[in-house]
HTML snippet that shows the backbone in 3Dmol.js (N, CA, C, O; Angstrom):
<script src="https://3Dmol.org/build/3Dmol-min.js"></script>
<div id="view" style="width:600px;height:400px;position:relative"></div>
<script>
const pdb = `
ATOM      1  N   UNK A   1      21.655 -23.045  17.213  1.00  0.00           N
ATOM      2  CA  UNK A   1      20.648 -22.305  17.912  1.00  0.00           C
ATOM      3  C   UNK A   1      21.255 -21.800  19.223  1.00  0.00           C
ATOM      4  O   UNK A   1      21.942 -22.367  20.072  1.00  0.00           O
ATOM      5  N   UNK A   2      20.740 -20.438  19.108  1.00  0.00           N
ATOM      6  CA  UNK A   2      21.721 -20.123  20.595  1.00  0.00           C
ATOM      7  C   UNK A   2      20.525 -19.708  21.605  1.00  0.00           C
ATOM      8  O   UNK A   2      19.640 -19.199  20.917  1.00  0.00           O
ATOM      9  N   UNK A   3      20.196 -19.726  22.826  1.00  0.00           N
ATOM     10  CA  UNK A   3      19.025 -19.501  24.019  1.00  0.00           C
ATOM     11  C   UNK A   3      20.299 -18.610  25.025  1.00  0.00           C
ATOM     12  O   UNK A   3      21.375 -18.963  25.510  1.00  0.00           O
ATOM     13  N   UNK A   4      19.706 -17.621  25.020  1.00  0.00           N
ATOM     14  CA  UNK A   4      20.700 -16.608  26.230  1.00  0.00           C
ATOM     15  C   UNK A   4      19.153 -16.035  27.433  1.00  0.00           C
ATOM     16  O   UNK A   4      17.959 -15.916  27.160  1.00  0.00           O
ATOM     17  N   UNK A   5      19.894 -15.808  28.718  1.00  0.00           N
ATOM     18  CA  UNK A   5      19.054 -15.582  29.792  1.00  0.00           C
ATOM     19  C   UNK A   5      19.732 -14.882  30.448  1.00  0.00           C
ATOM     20  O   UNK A   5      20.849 -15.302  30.750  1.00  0.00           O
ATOM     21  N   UNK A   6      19.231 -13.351  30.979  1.00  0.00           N
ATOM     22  CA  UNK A   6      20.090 -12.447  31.743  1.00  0.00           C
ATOM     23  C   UNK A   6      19.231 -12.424  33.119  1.00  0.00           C
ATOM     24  O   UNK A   6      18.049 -12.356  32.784  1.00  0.00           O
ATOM     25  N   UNK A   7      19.313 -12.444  34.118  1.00  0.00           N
ATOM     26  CA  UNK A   7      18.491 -11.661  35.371  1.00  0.00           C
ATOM     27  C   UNK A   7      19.532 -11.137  36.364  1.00  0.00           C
ATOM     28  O   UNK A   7      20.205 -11.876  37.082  1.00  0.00           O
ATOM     29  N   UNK A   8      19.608  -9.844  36.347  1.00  0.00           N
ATOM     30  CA  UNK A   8      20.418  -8.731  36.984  1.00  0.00           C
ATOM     31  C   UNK A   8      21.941  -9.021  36.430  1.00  0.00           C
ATOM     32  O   UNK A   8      22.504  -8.616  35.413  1.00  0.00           O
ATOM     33  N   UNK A   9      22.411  -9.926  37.551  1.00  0.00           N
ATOM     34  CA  UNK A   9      24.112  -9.610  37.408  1.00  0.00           C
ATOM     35  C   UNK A   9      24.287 -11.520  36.652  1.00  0.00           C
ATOM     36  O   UNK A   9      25.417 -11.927  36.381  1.00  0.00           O
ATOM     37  N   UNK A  10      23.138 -12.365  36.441  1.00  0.00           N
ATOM     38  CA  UNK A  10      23.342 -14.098  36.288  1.00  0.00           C
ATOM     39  C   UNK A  10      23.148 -13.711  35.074  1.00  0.00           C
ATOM     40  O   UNK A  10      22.347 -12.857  34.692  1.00  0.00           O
ATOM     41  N   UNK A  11      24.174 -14.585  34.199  1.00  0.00           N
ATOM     42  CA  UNK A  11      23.874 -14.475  32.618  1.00  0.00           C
ATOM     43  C   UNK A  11      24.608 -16.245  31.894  1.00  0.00           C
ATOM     44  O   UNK A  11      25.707 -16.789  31.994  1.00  0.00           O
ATOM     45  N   UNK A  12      23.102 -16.679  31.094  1.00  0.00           N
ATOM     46  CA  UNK A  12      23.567 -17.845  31.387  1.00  0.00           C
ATOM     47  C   UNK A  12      23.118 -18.361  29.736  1.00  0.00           C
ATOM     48  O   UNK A  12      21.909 -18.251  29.534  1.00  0.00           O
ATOM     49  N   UNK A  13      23.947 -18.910  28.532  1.00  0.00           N
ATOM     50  CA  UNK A  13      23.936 -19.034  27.362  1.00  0.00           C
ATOM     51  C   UNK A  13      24.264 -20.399  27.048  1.00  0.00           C
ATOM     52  O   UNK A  13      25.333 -20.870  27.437  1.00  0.00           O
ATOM     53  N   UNK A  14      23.412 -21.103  26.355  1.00  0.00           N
ATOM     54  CA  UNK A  14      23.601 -22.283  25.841  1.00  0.00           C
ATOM     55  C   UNK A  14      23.324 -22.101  24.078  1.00  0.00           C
ATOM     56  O   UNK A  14      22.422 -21.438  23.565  1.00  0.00           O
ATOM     57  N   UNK A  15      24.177 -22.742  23.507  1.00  0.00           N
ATOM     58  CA  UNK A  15      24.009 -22.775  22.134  1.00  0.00           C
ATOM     59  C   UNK A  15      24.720 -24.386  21.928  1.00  0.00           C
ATOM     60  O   UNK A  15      25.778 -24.950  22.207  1.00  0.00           O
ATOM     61  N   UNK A  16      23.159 -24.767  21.129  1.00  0.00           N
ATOM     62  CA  UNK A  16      22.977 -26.310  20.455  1.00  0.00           C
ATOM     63  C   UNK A  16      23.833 -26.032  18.874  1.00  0.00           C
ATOM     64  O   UNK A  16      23.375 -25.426  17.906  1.00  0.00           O
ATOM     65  N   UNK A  17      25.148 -26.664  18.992  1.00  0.00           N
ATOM     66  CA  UNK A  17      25.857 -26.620  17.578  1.00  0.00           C
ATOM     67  C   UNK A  17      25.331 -27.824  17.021  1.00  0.00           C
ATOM     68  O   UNK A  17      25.999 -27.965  15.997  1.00  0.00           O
ATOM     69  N   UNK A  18      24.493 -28.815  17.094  1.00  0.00           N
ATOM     70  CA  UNK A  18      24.714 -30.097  16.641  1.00  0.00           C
ATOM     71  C   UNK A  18      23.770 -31.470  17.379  1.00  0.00           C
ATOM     72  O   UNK A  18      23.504 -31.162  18.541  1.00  0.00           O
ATOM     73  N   UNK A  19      23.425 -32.333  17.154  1.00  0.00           N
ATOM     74  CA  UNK A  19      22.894 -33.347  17.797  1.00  0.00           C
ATOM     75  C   UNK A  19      24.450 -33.998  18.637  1.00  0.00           C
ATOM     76  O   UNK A  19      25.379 -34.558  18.055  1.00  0.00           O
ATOM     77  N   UNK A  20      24.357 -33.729  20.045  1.00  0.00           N
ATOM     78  CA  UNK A  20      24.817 -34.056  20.949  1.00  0.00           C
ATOM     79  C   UNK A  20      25.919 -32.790  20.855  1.00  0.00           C
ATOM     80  O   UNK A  20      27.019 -33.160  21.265  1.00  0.00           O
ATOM     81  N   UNK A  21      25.903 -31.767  20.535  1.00  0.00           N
ATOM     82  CA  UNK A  21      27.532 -31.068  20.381  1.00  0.00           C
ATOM     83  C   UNK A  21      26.520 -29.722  21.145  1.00  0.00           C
ATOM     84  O   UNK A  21      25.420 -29.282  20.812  1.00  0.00           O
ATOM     85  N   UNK A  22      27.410 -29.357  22.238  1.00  0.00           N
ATOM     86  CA  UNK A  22      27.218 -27.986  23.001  1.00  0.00           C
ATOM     87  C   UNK A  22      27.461 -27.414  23.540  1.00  0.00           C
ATOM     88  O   UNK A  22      28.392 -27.966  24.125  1.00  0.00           O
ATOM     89  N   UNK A  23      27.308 -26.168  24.067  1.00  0.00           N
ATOM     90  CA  UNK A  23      28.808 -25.260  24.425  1.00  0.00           C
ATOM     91  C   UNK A  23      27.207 -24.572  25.659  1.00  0.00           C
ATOM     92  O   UNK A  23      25.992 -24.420  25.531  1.00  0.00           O
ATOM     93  N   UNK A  24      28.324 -24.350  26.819  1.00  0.00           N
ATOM     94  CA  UNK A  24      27.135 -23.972  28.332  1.00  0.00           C
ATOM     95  C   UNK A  24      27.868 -22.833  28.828  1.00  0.00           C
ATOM     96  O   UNK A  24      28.926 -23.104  29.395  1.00  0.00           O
ATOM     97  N   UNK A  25      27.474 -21.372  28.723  1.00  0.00           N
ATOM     98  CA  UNK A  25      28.463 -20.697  29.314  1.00  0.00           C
ATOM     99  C   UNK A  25      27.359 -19.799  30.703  1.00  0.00           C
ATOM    100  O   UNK A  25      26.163 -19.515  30.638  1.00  0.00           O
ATOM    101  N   UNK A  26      28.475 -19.527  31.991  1.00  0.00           N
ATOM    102  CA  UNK A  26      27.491 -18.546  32.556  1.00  0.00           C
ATOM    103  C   UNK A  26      28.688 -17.603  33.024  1.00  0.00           C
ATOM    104  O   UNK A  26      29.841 -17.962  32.783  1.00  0.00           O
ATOM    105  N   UNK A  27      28.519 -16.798  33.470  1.00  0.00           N
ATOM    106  CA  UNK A  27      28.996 -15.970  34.515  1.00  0.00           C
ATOM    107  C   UNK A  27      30.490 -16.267  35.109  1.00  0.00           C
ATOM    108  O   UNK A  27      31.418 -15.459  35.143  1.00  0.00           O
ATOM    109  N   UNK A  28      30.503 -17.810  35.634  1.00  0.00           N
ATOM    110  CA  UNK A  28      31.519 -18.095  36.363  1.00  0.00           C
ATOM    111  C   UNK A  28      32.321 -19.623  35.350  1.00  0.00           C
ATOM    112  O   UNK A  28      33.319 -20.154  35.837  1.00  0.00           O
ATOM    113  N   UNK A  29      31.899 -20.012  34.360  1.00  0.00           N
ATOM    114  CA  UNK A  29      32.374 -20.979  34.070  1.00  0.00           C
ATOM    115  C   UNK A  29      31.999 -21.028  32.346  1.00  0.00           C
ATOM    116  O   UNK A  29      31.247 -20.244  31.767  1.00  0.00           O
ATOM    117  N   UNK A  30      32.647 -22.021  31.816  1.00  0.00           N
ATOM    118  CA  UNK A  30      31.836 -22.165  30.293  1.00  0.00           C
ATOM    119  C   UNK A  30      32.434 -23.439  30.096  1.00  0.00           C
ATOM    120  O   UNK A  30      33.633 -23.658  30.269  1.00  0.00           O
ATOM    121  N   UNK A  31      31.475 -24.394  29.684  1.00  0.00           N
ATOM    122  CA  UNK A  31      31.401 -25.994  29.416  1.00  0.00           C
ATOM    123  C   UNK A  31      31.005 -26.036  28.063  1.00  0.00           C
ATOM    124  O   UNK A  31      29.972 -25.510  27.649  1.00  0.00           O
ATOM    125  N   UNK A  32      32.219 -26.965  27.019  1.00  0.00           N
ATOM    126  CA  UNK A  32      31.817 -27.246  25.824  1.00  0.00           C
ATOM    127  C   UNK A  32      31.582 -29.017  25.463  1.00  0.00           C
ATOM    128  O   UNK A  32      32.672 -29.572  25.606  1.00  0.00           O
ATOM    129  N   UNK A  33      30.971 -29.575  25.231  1.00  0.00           N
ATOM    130  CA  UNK A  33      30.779 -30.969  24.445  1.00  0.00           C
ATOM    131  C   UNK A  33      30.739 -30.700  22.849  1.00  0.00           C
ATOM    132  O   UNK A  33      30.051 -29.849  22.284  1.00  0.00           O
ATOM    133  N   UNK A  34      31.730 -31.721  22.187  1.00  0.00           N
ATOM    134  CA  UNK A  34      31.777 -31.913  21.121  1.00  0.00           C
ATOM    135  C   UNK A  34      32.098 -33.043  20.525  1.00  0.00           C
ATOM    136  O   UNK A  34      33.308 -33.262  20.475  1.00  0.00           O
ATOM    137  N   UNK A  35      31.026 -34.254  19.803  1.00  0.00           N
ATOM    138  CA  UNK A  35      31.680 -35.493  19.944  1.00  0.00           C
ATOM    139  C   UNK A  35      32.624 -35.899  19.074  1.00  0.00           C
ATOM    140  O   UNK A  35      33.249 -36.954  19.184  1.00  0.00           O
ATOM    141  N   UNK A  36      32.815 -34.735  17.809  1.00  0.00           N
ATOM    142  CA  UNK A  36      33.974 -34.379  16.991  1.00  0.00           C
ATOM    143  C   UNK A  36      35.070 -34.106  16.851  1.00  0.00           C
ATOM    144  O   UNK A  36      35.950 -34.312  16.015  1.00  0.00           O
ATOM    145  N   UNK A  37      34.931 -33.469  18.013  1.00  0.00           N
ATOM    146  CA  UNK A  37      36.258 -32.419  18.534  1.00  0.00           C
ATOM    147  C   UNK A  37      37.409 -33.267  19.583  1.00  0.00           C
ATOM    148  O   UNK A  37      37.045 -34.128  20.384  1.00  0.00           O
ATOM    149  N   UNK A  38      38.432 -32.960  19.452  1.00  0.00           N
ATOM    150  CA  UNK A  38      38.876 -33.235  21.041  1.00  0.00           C
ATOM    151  C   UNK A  38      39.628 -32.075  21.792  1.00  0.00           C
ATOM    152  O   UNK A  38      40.456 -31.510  21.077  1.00  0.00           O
ATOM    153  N   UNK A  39      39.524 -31.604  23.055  1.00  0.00           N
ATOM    154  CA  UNK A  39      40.177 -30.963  23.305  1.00  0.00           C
ATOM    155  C   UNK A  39      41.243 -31.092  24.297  1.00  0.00           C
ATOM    156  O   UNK A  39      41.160 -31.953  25.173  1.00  0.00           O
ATOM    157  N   UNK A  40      42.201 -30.324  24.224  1.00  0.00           N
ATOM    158  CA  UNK A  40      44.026 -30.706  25.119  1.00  0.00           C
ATOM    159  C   UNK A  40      43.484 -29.613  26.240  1.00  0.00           C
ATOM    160  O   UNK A  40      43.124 -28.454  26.033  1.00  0.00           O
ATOM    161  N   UNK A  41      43.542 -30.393  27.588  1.00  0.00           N
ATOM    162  CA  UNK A  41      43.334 -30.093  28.945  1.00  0.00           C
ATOM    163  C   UNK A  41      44.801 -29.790  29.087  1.00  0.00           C
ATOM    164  O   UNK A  41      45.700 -30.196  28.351  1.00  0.00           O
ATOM    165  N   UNK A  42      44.927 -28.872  30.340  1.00  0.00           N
ATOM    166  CA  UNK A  42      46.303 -28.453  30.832  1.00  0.00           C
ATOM    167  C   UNK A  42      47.241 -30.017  31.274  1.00  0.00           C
ATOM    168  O   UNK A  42      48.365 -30.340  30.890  1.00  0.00           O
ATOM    169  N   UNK A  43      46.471 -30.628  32.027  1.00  0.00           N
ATOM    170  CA  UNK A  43      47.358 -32.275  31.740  1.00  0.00           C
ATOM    171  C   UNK A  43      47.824 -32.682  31.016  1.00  0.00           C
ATOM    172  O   UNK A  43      48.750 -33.466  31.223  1.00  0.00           O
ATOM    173  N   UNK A  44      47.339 -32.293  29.586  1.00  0.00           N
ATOM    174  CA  UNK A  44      47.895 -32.908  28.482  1.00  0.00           C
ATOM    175  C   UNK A  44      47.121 -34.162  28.172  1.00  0.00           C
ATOM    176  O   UNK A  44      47.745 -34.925  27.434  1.00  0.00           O
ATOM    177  N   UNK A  45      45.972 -34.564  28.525  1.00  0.00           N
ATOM    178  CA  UNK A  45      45.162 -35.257  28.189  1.00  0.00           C
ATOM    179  C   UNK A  45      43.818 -34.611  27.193  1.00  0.00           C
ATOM    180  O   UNK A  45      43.182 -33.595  27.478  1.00  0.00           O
ATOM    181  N   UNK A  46      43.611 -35.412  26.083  1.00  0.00           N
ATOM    182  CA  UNK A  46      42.693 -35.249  25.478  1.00  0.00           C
ATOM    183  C   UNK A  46      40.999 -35.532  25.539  1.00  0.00           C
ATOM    184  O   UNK A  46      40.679 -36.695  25.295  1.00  0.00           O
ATOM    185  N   UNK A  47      39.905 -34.587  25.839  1.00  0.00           N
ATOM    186  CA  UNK A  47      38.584 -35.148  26.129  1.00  0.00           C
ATOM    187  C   UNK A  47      38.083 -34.600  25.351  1.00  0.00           C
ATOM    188  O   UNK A  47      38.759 -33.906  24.592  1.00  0.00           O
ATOM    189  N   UNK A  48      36.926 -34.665  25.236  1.00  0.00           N
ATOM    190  CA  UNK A  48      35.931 -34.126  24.062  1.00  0.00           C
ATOM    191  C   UNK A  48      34.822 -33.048  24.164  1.00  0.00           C
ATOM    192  O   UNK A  48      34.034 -32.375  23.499  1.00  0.00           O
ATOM    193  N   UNK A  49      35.411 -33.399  25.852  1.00  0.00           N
ATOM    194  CA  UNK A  49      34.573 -31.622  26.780  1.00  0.00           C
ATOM    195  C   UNK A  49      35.815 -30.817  27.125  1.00  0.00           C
ATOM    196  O   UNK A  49      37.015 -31.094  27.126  1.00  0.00           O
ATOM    197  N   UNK A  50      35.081 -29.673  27.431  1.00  0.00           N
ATOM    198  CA  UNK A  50      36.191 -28.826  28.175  1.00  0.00           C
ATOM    199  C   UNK A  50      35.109 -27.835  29.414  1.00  0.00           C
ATOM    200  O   UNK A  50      33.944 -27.463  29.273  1.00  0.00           O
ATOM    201  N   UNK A  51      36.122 -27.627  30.665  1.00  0.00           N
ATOM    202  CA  UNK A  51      35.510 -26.850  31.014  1.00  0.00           C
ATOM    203  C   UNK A  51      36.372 -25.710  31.696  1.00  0.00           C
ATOM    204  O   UNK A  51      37.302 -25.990  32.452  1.00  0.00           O
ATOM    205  N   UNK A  52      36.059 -24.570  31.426  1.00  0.00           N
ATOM    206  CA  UNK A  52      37.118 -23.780  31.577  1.00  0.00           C
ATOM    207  C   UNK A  52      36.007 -22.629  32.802  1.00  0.00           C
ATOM    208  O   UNK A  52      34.979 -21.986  32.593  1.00  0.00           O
ATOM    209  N   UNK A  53      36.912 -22.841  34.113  1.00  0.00           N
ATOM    210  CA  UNK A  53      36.548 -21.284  35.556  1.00  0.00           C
ATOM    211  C   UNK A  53      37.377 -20.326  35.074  1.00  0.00           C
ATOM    212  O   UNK A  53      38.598 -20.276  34.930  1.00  0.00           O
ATOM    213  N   UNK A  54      36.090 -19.236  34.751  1.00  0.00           N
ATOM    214  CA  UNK A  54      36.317 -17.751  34.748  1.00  0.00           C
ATOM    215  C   UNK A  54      36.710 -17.510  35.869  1.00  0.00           C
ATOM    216  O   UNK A  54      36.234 -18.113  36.831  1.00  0.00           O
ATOM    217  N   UNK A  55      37.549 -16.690  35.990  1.00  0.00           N
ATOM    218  CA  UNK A  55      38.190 -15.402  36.799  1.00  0.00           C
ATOM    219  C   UNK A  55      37.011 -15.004  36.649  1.00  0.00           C
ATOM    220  O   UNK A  55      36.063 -15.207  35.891  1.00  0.00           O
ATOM    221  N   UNK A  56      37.429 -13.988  38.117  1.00  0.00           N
ATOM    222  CA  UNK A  56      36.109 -13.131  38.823  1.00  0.00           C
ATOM    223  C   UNK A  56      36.310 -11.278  38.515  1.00  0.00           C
ATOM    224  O   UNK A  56      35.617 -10.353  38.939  1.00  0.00           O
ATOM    225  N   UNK A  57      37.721 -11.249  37.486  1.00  0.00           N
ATOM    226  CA  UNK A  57      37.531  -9.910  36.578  1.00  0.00           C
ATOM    227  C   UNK A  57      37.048 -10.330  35.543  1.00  0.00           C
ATOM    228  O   UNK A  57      35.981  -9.769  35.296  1.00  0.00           O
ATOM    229  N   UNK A  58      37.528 -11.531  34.357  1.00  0.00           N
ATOM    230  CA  UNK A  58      36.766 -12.038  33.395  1.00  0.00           C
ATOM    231  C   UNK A  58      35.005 -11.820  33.515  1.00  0.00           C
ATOM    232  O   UNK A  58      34.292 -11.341  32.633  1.00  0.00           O
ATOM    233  N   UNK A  59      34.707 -12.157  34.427  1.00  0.00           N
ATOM    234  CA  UNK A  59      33.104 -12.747  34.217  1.00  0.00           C
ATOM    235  C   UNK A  59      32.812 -10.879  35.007  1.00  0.00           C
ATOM    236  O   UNK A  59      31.663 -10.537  34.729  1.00  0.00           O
ATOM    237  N   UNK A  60      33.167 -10.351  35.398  1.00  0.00           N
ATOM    238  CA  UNK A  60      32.698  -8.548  35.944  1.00  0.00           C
ATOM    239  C   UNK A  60      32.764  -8.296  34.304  1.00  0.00           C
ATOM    240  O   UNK A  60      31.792  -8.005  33.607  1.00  0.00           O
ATOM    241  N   UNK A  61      34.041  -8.461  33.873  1.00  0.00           N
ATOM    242  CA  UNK A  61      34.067  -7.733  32.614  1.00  0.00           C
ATOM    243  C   UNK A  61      32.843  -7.920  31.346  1.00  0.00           C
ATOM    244  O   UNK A  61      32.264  -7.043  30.706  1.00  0.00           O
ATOM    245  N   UNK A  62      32.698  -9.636  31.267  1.00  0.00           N
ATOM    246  CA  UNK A  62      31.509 -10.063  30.218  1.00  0.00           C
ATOM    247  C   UNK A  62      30.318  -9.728  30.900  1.00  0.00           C
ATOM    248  O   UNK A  62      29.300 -10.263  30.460  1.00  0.00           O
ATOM    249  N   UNK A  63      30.208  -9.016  31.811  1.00  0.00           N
ATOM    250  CA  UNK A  63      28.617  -9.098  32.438  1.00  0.00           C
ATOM    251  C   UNK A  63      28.688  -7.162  31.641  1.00  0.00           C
ATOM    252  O   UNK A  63      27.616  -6.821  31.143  1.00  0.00           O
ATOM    253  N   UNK A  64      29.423  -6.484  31.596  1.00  0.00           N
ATOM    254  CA  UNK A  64      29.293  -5.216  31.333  1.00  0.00           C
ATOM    255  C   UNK A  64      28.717  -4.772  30.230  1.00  0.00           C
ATOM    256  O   UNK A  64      28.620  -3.562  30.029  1.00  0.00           O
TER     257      UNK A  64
END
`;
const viewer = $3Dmol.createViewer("view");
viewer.addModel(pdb, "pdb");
viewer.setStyle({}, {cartoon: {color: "spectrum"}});
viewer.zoomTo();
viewer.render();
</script>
């Protein structure tokens, strides 16, 4: 299930993949949980979230 919300230039999307599994994106950032998954952080450590800061051309560009 995906829920998206725009007001002017804030745009902010959550989509429920799963009981406990979910991915949070807005404007400036996008946060995933997955208790399936793991994901490789630039450390080289493995977690099961990720959260990855947009660049401020990235997030001009997805707002267009």
């Amino acid at each position: 299930m995906e829920i998206a919300f725009s007001i002017r230039r804030f745009k902010l999307k959550i989509e429920i993949l799963g009981f406990l599994d979910f991915a949070f994106e807005t404007n400036s950032f996008e946060f995933a949980f997955d208790r399936r998954h793991w994901f490789e952080h630039p450390d080289g450590k493995m977690r099961r979230w990720d959260f990855v800061r947009k660049t401020r051309r990235a997030a001009e560009t997805a707002a267009v």
